[in-house]
N, C-alpha and C positions, 0 to 999 in steps of 0.2 A: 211195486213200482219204485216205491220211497229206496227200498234194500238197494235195488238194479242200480240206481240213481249214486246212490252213496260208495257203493263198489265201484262203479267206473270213477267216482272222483277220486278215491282212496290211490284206484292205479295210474292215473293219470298225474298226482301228486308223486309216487315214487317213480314214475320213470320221469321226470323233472328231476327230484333229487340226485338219481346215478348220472343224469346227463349232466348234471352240474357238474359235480365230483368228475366225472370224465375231463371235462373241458378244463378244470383248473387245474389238473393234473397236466393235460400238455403244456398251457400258458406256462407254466412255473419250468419244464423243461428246457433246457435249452435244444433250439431247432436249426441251428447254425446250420446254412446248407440244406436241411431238409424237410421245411418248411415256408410258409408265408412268411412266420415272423424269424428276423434272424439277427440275433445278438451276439455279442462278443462281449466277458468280460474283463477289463482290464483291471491289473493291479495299478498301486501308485501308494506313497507314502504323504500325508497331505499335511505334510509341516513345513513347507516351502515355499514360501510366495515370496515370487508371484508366480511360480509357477504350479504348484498345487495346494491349497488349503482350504482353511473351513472358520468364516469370518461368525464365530458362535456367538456373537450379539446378537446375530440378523436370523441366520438358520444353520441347520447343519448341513448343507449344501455345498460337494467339495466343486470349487471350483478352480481356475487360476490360466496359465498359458497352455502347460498339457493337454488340460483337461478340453479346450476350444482346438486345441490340433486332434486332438484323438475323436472328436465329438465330428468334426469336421470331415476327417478323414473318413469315421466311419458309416457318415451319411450319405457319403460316395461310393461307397462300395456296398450301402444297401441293407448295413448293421445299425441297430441299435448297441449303443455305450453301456456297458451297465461297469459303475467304478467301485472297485470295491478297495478302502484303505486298510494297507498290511504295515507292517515297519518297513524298513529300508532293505535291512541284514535282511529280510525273511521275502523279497520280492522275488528272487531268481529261483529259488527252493520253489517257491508258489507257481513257477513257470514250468517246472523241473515234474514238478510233480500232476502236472496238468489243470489245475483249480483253478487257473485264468489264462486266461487266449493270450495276452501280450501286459508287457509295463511299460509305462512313460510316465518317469518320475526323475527326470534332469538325471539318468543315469548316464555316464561315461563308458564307452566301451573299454576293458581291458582285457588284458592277454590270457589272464583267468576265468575273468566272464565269460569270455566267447568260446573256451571248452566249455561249456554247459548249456548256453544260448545263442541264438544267432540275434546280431542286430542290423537295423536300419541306416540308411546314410545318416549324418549329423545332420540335427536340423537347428543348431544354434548350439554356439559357440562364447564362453565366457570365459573370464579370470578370477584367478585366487585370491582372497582377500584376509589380513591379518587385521582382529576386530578387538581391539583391549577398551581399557577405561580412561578419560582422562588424564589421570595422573598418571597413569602407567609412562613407566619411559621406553617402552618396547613400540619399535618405529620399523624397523626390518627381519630379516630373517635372522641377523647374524646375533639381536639381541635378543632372540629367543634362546641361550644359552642358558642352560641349567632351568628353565623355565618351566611348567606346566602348561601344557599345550590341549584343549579339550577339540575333538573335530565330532563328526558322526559317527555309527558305527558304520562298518563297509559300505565308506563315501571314498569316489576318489581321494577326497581332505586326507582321510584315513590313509591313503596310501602314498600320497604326497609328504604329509608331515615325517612317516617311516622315514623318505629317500631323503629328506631336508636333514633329517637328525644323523643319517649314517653319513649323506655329504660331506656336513659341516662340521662335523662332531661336536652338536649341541650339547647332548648329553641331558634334551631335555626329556621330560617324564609324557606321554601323550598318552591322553585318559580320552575313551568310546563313551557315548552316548547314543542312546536309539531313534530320539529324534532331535531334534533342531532348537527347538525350543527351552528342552535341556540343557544343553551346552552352555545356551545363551544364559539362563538363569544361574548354572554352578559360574560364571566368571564375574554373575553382577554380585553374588554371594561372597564370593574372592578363592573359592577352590580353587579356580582355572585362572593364570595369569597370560591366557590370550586364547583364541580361538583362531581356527583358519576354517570359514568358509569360501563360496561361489560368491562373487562380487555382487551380482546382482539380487541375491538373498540377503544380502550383507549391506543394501543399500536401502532395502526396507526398514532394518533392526536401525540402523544410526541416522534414519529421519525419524523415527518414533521414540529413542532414547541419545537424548544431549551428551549424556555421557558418558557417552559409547564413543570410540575413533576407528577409522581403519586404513591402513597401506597395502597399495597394492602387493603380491607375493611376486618377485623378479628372480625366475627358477633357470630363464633361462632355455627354456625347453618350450616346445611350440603349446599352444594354449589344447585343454583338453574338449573335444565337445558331448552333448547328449545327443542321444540316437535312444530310438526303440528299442524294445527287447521281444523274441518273442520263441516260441519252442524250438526243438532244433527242427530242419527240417518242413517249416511250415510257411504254409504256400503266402499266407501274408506278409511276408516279408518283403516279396516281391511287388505286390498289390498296393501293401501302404509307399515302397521307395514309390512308386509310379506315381501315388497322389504327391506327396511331399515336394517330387519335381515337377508339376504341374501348380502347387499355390506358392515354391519359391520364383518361377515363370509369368504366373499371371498378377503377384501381388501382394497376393491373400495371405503370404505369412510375411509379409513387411508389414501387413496392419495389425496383423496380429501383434508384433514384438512391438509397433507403437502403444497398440492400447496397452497393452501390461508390465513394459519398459520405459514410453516413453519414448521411445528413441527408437535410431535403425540397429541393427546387431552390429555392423562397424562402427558408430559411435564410442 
């Protein structure tokens, strides 16, 4: 009786076991579409706030403006978020290659991206901003002459300062970094004699450092905005514009751009 007894619990304990290991095998897959549970992962680079970062006092928790439109949007269509932080350079490649469903990280549509990726209407709209040090006497574009210029690596910045320097014939030196953070540290070190960010990234750095300045960049040219990014070809493209026009309609992303800006996007 004792043996019968101990035999049934033996097998009753392994078919527990395999149903485990079953079960956590699908959780961890993704089931997009073919499943109860359905996620999508996004890329983003989370050196940008306020639109994506990670306040590592508190937790490693990326949050920011992105991050409440993509979380937002994807709760209306019945996705869980899951954010996964790449570099900047390395976000389209990541699209390219299928390892994340879409990016929203303040990119800019250009004429290059969009042979590789399809994006999203703009959902917010900003300007350029030239970020030096107090002393500095570089005030405009035209005193960035001969100057070392630090941006992102493949950030618009990046491709704005090219067309600034062949313009004008700065003949200045512009040196890539991968994230944002970098940049800012090589110009407080003095490698970099200015930076060109996104204004509103640029307006975080110069309330938290005195001695930091920045001018607006007057290019001349209509201002660039962020849009989504997502595979070629994929049917969310469609799905996220739908929602997008729908919280620029009812509200929902004019409080958003207040909570995280402060302000309206035509401020």
């Amino acid at each position: 009786m004792k043996k019968q007894l101990a035999l049934l619990l033996a097998t009753v304990f392994l078919v527990g076991i395999l149903a485990a290991c079953g079960t956590s095998g699908k959780e961890e897959k993704n089931t997009t579409g073919n499943g109860d549970k359905k996620f999508l992962v996004m890329g983003t680079s989370a050196d940008y706030p306020p639109f994506e970062y990670v306040e590592t006092s508190k937790s490693d928790e990326i949050k920011g403006f992105d991050i409440d439109i993509a979380k937002a949007i994807g709760k209306k269509l019945g996705y869980e978020v899951q954010v996964k932080d790449i570099d900047f350079n390395s976000l389209v490649p990541a699209l390219e290659n299928k390892s994340i469903d879409f990016v929203i990280s303040g990119m800019t549509p250009t004429e290059k991206r969009e042979q590789s990726v399809d994006f999203s209407d703009i959902y917010y709209t900003a300007k350029n901003m030239i970020i030096t040090t107090q002393d500095s006497k570089i005030k405009s574009v035209d005193d960035l002459k001969g100057k070392t210029v630090g941006v992102q690596l493949a950030s618009i910045q990046e491709t704005l300062a090219t067309d600034l320097n062949k313009a004008n014939d700065l003949g200045m030196k512009v040196e890539k970094r991968n994230r944002i953070p970098e940049v800012v540290q090589e110009m407080s070190t003095g490698r970099f004699d200015a930076i060109i960010m996104e204004d509103t990234v640029a307006k975080g750095y110069l309330k938290d450092n005195k001695d930091l300045v920045g001018y607006l960049v007057e290019s001349g040219e209509e201002e660039a905005g962020s849009a989504i990014a997502f595979q070629k070809g994929s049917k969310l493209t469609d799905q996220f514009n739908a929602e997008l026009k729908k919280m620029k309609e009812n509200g929902e992303m004019e409080k958003l751009i207040v909570k995280w800006f402060g302000g309206s996007e035509t401020e």
